[in-house]
PDB file as gemmi writes it, atoms N, CA and C in Angstrom:
CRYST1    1.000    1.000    1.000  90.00  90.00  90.00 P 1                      
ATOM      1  N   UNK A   1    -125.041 -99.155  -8.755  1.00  0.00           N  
ATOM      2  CA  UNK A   1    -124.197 -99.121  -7.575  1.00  0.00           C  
ATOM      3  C   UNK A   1    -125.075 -98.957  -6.346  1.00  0.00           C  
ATOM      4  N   UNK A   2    -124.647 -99.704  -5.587  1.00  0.00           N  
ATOM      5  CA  UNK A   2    -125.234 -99.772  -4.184  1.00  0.00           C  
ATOM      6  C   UNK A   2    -124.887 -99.069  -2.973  1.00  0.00           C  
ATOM      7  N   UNK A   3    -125.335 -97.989  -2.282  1.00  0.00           N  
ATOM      8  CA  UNK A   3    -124.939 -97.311  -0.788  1.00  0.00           C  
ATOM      9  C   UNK A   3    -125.322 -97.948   0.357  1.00  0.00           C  
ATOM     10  N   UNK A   4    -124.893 -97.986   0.693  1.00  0.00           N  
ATOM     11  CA  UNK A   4    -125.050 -98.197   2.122  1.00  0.00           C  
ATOM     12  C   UNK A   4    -125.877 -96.788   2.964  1.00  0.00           C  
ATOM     13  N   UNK A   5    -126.883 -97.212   3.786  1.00  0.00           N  
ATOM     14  CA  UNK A   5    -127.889 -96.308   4.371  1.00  0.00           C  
ATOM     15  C   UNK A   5    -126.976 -96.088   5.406  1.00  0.00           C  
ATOM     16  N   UNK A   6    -127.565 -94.821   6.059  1.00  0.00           N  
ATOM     17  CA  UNK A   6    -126.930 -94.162   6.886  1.00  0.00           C  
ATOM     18  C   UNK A   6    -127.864 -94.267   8.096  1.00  0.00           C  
ATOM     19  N   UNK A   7    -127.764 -94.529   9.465  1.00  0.00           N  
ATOM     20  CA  UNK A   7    -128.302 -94.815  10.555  1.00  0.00           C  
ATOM     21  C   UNK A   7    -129.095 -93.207  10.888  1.00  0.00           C  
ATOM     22  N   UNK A   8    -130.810 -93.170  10.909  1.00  0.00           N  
ATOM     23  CA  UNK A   8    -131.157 -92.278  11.316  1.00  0.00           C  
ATOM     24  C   UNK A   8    -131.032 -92.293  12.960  1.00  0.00           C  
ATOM     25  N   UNK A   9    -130.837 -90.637  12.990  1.00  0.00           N  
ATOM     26  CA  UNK A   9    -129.998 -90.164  14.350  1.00  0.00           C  
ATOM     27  C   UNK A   9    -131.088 -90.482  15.560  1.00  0.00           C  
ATOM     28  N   UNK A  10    -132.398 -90.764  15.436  1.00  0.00           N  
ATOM     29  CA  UNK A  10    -132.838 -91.297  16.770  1.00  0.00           C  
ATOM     30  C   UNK A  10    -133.719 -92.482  16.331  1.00  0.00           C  
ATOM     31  N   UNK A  11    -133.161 -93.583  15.417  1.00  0.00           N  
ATOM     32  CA  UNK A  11    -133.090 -95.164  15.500  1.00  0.00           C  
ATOM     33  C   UNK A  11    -131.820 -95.368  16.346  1.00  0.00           C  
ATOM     34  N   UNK A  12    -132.162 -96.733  17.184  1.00  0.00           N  
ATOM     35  CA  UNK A  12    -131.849 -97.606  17.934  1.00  0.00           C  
ATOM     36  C   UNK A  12    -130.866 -98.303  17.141  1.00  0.00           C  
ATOM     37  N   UNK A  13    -129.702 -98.281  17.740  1.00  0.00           N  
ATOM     38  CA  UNK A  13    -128.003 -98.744  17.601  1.00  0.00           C  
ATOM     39  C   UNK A  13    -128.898-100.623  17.817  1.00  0.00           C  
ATOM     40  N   UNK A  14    -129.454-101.170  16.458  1.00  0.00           N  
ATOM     41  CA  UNK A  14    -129.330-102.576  16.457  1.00  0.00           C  
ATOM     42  C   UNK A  14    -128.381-103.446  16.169  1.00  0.00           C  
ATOM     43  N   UNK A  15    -126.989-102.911  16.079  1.00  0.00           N  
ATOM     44  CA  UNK A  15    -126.056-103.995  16.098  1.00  0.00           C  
ATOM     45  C   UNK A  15    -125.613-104.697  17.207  1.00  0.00           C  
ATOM     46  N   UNK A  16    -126.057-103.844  18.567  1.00  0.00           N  
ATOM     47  CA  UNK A  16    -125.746-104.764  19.677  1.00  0.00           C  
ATOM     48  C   UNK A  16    -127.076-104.939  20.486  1.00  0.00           C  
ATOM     49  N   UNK A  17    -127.808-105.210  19.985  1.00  0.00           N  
ATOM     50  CA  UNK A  17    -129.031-105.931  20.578  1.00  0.00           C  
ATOM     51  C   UNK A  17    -128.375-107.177  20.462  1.00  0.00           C  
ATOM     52  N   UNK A  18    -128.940-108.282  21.488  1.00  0.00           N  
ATOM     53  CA  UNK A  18    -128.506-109.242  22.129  1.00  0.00           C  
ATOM     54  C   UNK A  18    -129.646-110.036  21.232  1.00  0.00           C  
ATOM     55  N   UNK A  19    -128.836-111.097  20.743  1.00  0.00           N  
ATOM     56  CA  UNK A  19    -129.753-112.443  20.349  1.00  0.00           C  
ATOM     57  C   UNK A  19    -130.826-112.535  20.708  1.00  0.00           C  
ATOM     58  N   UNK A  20    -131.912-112.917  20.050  1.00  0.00           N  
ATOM     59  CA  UNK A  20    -132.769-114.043  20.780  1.00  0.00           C  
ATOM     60  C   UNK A  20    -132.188-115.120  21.333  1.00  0.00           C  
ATOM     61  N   UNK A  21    -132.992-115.382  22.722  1.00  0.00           N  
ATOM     62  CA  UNK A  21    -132.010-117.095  23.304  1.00  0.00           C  
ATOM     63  C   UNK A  21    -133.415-118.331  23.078  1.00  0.00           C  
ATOM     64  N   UNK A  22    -132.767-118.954  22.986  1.00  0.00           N  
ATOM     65  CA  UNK A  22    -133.130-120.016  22.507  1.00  0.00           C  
ATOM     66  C   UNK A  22    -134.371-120.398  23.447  1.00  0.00           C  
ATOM     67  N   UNK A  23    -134.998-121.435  23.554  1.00  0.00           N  
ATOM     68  CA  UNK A  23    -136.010-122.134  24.701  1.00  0.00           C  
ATOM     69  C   UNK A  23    -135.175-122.617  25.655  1.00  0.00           C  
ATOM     70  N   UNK A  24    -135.795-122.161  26.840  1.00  0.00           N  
ATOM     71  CA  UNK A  24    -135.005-122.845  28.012  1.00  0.00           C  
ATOM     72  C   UNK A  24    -135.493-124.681  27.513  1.00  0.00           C  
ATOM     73  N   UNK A  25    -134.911-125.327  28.315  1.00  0.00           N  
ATOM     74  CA  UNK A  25    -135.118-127.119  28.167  1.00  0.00           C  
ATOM     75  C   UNK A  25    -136.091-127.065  29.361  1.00  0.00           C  
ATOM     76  N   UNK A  26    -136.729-127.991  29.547  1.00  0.00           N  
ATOM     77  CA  UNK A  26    -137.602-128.541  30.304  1.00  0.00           C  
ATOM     78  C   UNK A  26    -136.800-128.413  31.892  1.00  0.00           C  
ATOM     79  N   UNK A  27    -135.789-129.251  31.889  1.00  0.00           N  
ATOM     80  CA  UNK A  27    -135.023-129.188  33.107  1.00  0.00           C  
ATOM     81  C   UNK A  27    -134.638-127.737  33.327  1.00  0.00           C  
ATOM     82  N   UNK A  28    -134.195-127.024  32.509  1.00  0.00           N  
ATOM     83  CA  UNK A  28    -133.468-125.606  32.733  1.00  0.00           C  
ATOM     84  C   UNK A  28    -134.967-124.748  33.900  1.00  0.00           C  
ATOM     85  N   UNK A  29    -136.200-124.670  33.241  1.00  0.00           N  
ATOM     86  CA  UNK A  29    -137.525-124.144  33.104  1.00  0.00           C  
ATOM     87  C   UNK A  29    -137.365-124.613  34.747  1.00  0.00           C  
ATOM     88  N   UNK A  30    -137.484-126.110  35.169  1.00  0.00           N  
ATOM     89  CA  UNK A  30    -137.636-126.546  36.346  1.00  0.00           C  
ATOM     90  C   UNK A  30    -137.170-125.868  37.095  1.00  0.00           C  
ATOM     91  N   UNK A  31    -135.805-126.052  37.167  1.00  0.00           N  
ATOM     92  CA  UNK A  31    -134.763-125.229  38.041  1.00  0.00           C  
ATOM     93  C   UNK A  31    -134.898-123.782  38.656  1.00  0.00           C  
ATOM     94  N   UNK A  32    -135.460-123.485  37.349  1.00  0.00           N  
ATOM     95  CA  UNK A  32    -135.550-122.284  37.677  1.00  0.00           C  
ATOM     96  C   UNK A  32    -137.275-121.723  38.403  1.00  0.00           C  
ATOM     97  N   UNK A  33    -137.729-122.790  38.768  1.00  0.00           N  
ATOM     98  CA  UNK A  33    -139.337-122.723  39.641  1.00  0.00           C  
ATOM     99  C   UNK A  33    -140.204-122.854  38.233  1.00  0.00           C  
ATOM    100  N   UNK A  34    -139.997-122.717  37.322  1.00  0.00           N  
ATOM    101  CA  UNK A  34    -140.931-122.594  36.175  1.00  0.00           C  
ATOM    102  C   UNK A  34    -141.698-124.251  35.647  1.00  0.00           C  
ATOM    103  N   UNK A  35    -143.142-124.615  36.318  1.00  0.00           N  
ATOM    104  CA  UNK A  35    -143.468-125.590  35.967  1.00  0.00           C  
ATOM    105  C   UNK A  35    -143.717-126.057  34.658  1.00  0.00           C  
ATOM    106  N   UNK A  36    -143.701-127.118  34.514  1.00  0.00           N  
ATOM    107  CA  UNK A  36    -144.381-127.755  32.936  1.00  0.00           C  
ATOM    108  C   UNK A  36    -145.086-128.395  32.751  1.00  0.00           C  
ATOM    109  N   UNK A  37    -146.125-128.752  31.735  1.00  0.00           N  
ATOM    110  CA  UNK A  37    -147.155-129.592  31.185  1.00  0.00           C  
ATOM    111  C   UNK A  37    -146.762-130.182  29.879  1.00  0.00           C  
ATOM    112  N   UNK A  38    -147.091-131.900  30.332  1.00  0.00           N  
ATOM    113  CA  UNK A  38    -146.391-132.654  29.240  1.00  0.00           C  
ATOM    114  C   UNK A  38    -148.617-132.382  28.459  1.00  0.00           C  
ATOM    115  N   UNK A  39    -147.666-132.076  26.665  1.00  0.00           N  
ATOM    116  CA  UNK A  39    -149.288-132.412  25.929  1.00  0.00           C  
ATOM    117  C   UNK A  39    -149.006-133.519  25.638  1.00  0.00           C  
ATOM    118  N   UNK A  40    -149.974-134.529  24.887  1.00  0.00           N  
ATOM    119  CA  UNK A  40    -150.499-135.354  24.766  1.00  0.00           C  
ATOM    120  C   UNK A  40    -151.266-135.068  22.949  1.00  0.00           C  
ATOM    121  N   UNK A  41    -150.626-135.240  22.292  1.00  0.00           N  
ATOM    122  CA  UNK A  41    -151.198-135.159  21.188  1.00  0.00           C  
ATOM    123  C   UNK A  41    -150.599-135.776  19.834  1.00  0.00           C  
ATOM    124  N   UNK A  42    -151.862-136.380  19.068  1.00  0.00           N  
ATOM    125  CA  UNK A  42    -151.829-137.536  18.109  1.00  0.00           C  
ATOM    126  C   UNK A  42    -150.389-138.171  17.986  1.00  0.00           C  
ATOM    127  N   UNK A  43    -150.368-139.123  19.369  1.00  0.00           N  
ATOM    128  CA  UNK A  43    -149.294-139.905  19.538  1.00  0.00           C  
ATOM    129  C   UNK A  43    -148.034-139.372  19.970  1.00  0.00           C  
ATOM    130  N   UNK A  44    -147.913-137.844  20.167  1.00  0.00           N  
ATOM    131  CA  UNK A  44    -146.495-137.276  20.080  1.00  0.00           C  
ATOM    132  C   UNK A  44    -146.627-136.795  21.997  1.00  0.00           C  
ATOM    133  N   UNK A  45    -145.716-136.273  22.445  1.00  0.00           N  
ATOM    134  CA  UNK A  45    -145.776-135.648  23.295  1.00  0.00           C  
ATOM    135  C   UNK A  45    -144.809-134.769  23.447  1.00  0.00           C  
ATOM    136  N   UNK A  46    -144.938-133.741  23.854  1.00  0.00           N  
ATOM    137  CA  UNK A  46    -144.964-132.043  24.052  1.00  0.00           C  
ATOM    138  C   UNK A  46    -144.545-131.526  25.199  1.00  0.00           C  
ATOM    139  N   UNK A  47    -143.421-131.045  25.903  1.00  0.00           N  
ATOM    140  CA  UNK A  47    -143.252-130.380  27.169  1.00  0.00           C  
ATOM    141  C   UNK A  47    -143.713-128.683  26.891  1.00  0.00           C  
ATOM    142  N   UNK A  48    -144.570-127.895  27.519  1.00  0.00           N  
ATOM    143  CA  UNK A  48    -144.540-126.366  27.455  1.00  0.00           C  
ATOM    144  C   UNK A  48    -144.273-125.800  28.656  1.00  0.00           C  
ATOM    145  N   UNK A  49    -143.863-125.058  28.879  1.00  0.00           N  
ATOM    146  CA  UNK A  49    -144.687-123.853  30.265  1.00  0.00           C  
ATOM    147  C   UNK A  49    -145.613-124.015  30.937  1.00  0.00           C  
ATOM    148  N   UNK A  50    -145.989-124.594  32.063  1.00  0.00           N  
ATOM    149  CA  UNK A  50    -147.750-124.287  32.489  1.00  0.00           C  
ATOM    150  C   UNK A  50    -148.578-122.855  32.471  1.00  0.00           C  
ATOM    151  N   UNK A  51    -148.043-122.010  32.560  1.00  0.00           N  
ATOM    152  CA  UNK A  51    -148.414-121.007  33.311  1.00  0.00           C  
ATOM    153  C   UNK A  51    -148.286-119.990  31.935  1.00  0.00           C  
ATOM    154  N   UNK A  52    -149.299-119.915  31.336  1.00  0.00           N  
ATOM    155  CA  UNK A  52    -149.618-118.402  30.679  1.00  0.00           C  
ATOM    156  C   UNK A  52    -149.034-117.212  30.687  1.00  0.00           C  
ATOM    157  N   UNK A  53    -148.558-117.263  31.943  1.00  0.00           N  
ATOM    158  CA  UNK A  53    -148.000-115.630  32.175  1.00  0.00           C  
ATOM    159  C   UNK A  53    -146.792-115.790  31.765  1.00  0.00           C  
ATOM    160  N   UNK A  54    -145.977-117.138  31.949  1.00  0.00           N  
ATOM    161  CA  UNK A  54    -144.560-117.539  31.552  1.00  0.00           C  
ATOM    162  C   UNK A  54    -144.406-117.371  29.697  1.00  0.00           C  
ATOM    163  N   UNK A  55    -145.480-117.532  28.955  1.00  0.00           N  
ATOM    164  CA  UNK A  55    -145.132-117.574  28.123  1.00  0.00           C  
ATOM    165  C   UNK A  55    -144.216-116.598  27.349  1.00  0.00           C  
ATOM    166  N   UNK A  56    -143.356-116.830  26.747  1.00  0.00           N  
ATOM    167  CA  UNK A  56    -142.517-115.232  25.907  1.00  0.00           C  
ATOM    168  C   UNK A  56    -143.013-114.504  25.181  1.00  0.00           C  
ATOM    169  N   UNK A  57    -143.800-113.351  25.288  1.00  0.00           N  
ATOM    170  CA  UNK A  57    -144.501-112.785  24.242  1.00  0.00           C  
ATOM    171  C   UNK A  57    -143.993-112.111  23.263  1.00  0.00           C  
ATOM    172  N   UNK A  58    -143.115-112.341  22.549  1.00  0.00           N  
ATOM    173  CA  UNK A  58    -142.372-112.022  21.017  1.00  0.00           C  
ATOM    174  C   UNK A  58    -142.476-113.434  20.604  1.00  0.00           C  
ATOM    175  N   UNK A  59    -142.943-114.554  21.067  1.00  0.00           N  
ATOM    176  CA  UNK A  59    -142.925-115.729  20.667  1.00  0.00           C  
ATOM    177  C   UNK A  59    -144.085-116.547  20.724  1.00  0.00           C  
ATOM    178  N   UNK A  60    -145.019-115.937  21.603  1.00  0.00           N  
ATOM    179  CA  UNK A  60    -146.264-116.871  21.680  1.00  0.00           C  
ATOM    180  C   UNK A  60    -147.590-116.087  22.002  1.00  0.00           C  
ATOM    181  N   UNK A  61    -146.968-114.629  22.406  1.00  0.00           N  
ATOM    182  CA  UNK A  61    -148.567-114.118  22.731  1.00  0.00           C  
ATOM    183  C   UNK A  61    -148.540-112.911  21.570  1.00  0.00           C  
ATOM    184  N   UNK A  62    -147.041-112.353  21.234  1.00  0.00           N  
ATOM    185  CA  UNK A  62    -147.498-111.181  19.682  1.00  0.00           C  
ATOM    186  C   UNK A  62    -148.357-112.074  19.183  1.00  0.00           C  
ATOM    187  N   UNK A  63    -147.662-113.085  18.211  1.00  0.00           N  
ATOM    188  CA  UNK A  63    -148.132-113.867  17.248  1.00  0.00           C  
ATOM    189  C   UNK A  63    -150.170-114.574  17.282  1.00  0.00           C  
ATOM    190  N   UNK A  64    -150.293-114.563  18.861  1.00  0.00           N  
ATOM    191  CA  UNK A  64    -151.423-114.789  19.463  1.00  0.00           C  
ATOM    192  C   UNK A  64    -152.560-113.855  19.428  1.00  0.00           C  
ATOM    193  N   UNK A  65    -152.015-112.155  19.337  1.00  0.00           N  
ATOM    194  CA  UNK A  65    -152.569-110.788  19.438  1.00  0.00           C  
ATOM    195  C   UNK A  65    -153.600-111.089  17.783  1.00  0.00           C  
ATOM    196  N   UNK A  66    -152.583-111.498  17.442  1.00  0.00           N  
ATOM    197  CA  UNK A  66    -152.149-111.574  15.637  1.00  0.00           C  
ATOM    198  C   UNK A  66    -153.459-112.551  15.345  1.00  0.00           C  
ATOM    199  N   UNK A  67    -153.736-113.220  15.731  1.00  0.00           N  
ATOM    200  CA  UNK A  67    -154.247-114.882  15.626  1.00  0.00           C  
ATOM    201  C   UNK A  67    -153.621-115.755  15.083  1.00  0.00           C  
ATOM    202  N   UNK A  68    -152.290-115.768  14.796  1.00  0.00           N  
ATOM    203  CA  UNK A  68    -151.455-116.563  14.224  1.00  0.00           C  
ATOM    204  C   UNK A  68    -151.343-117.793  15.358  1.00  0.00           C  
ATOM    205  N   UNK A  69    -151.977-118.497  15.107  1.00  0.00           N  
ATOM    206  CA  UNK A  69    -151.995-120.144  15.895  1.00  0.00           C  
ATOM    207  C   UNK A  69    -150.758-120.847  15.595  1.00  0.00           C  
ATOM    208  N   UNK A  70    -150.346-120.829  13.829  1.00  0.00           N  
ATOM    209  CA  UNK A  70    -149.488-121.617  14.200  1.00  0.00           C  
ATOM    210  C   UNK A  70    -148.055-121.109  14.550  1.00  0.00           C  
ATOM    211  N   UNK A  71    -147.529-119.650  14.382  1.00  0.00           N  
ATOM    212  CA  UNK A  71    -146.643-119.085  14.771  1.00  0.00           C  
ATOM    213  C   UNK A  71    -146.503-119.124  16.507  1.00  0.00           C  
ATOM    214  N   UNK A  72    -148.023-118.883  16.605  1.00  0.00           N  
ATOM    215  CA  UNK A  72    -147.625-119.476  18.367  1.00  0.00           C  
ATOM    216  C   UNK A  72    -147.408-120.397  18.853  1.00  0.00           C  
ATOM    217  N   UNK A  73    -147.856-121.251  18.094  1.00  0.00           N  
ATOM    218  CA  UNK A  73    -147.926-122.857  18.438  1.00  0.00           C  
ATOM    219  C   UNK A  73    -146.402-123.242  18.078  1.00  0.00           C  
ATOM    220  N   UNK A  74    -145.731-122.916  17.308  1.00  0.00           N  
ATOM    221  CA  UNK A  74    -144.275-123.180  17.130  1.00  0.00           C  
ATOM    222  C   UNK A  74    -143.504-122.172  18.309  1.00  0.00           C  
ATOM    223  N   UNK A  75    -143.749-121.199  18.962  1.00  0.00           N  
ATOM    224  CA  UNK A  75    -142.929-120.651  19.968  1.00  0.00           C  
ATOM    225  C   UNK A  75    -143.594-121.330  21.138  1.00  0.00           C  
ATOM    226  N   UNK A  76    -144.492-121.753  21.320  1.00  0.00           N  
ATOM    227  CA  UNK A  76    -144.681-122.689  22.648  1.00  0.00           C  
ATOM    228  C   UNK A  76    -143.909-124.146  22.431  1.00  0.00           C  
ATOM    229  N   UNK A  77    -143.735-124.657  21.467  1.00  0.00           N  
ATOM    230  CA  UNK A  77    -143.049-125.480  21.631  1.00  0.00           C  
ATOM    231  C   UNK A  77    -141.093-125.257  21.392  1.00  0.00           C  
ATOM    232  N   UNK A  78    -141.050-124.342  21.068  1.00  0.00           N  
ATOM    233  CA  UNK A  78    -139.309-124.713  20.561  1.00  0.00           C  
ATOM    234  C   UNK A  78    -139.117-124.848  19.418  1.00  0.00           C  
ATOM    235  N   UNK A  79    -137.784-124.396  19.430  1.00  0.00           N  
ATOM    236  CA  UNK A  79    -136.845-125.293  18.222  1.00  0.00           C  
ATOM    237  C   UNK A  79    -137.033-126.810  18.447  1.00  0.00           C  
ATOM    238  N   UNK A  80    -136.593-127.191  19.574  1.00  0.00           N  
ATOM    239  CA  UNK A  80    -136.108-128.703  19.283  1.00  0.00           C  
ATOM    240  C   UNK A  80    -137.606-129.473  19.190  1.00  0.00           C  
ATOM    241  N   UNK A  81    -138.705-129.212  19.710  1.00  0.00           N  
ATOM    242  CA  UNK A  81    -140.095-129.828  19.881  1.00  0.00           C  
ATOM    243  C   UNK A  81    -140.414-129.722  18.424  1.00  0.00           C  
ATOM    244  N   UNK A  82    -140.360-128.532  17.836  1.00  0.00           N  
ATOM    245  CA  UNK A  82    -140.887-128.126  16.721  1.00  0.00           C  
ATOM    246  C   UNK A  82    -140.454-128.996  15.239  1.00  0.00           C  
ATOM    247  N   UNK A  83    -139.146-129.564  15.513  1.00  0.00           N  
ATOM    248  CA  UNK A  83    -137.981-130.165  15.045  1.00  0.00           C  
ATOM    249  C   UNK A  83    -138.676-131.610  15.209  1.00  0.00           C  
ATOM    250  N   UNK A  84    -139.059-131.959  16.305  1.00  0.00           N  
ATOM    251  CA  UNK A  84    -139.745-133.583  16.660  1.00  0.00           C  
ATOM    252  C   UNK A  84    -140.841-133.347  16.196  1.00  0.00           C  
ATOM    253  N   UNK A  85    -141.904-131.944  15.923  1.00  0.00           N  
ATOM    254  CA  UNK A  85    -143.223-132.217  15.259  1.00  0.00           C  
ATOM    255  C   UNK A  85    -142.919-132.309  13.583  1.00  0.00           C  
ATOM    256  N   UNK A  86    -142.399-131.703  13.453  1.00  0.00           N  
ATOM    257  CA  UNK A  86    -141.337-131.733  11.568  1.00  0.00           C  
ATOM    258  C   UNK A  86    -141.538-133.300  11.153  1.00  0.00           C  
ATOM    259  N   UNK A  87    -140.010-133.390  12.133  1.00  0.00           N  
ATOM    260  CA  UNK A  87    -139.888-135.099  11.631  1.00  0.00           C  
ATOM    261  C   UNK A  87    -141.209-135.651  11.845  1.00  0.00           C  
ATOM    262  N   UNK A  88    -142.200-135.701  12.326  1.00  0.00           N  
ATOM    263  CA  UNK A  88    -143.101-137.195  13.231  1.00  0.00           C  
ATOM    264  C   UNK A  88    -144.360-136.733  11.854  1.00  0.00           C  
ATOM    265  N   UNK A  89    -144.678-135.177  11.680  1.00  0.00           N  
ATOM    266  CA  UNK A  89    -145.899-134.904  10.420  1.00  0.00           C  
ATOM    267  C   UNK A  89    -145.271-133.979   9.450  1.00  0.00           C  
ATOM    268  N   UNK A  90    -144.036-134.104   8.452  1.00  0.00           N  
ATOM    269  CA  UNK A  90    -143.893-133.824   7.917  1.00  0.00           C  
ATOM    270  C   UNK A  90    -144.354-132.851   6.822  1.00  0.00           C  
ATOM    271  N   UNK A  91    -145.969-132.965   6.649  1.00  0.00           N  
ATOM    272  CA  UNK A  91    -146.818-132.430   5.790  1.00  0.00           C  
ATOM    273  C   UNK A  91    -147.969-132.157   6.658  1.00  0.00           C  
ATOM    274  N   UNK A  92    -147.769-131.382   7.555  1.00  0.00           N  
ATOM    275  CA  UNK A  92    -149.115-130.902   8.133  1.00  0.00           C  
ATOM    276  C   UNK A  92    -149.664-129.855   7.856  1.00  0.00           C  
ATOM    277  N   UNK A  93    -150.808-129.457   8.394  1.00  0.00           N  
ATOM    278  CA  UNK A  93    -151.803-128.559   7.945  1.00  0.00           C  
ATOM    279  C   UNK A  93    -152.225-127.741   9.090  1.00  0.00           C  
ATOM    280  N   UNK A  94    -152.740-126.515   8.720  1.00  0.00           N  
ATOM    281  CA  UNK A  94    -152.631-125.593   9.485  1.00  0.00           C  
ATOM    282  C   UNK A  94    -153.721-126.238  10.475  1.00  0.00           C  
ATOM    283  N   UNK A  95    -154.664-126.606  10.205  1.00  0.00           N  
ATOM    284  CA  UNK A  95    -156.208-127.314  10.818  1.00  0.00           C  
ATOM    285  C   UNK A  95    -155.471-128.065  12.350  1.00  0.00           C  
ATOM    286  N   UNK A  96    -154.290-128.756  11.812  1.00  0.00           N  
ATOM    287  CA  UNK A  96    -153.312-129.355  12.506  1.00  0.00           C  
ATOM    288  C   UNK A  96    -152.974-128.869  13.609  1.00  0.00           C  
ATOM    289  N   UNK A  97    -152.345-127.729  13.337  1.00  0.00           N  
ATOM    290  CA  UNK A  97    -152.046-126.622  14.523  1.00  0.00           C  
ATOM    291  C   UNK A  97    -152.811-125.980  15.436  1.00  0.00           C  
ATOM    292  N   UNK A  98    -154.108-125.868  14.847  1.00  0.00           N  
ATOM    293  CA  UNK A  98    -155.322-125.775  15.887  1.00  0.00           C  
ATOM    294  C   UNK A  98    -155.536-126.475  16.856  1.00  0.00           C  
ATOM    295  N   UNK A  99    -155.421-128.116  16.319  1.00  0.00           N  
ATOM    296  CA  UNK A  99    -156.062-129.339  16.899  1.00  0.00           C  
ATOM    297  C   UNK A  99    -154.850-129.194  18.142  1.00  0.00           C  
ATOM    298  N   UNK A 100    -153.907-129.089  17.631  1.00  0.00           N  
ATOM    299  CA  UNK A 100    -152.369-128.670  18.584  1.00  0.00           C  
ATOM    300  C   UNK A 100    -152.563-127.943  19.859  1.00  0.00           C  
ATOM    301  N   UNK A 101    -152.749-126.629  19.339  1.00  0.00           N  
ATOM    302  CA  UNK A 101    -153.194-125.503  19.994  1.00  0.00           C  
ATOM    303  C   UNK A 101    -154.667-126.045  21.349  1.00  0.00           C  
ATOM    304  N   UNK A 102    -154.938-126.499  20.741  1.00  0.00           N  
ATOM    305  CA  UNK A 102    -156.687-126.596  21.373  1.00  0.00           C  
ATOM    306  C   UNK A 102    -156.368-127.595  22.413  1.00  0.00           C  
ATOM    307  N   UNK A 103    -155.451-128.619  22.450  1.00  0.00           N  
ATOM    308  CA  UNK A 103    -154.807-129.960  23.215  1.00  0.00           C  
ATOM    309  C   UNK A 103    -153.648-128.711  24.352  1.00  0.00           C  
ATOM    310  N   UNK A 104    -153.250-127.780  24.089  1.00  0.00           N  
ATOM    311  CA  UNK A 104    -152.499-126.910  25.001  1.00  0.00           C  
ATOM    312  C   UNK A 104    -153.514-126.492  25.677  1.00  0.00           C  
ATOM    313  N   UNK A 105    -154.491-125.649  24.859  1.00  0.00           N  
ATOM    314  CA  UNK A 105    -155.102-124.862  26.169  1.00  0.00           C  
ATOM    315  C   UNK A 105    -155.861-125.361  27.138  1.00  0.00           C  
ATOM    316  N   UNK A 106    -156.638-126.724  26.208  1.00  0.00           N  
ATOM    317  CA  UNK A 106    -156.864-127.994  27.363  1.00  0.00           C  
ATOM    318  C   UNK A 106    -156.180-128.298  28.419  1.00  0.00           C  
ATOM    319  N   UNK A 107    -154.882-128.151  28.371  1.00  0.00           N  
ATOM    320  CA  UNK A 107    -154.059-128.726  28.963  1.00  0.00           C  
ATOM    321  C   UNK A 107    -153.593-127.746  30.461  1.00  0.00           C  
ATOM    322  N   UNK A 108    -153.370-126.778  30.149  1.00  0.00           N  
ATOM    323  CA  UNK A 108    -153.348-125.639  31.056  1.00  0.00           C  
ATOM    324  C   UNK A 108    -154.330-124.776  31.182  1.00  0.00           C  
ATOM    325  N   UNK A 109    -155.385-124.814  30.579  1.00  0.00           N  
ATOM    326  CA  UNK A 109    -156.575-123.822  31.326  1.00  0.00           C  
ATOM    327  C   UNK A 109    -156.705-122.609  30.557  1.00  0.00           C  
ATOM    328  N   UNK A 110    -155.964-122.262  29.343  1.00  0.00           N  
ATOM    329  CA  UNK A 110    -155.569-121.383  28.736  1.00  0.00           C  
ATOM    330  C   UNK A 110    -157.328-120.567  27.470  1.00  0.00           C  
ATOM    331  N   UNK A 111    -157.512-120.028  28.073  1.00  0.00           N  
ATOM    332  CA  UNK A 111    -158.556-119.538  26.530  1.00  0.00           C  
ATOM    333  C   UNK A 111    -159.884-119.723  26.861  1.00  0.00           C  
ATOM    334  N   UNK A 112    -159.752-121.502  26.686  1.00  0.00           N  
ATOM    335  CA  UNK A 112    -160.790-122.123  26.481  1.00  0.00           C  
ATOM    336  C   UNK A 112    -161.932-121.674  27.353  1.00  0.00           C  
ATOM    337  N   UNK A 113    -163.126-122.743  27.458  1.00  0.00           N  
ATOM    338  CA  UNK A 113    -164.772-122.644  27.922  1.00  0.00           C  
ATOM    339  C   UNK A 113    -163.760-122.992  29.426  1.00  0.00           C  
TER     340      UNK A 113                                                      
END                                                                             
């Protein structure tokens, strides 16, 4: 038989924490002053954030702390981007996500030399 746990008295009431929201869209990002950089990579192309500081860090800079490339590399792009890298390399490789990664920070100034 199974109980149900009982909420310790100074944990945080997580039933009404608010969703994660989704990626703003490219246009949404605009609107709101937030520029973008189209990537350019093996044939596909990529809208992100320009700006480093914009990035969401539960989504692209924890995972980054971490060295998790490709966990970041999937929160810089989205659901729906992430969804167009799925379909287009079905079977990719983490090496992949580097080459990914490395075409971003090129791209915005991020890391790199």
């Amino acid at each position: 038989m199974t109980t149900a746990r009982a909420r310790k008295a100074n944990a945080p009431d997580m039933s009404k924490a608010p969703e994660p929201q989704d990626h703003k869209s490219p246009a949404q990002a605009e609107a709101e002053g937030e520029a973008t950089t189209v990537i350019e990579w093996d044939g596909l192309e990529f809208e992100i954030l320009s700006d480093p500081d914009d990035w969401d860090f539960w989504t692209v800079v924890e995972p980054l702390s971490a060295n998790n490339v490709v966990q970041a590399t999937l929160g810089l792009l989205g659901p729906k981007q992430t969804l167009k890298l799925r379909q287009a390399r079905p079977k990719i490789k983490p090496t992949d996500f580097a080459s990914l990664f490395q075409a971003i920070q090129e791209q915005v100034g991020f890391g790199g030399n």
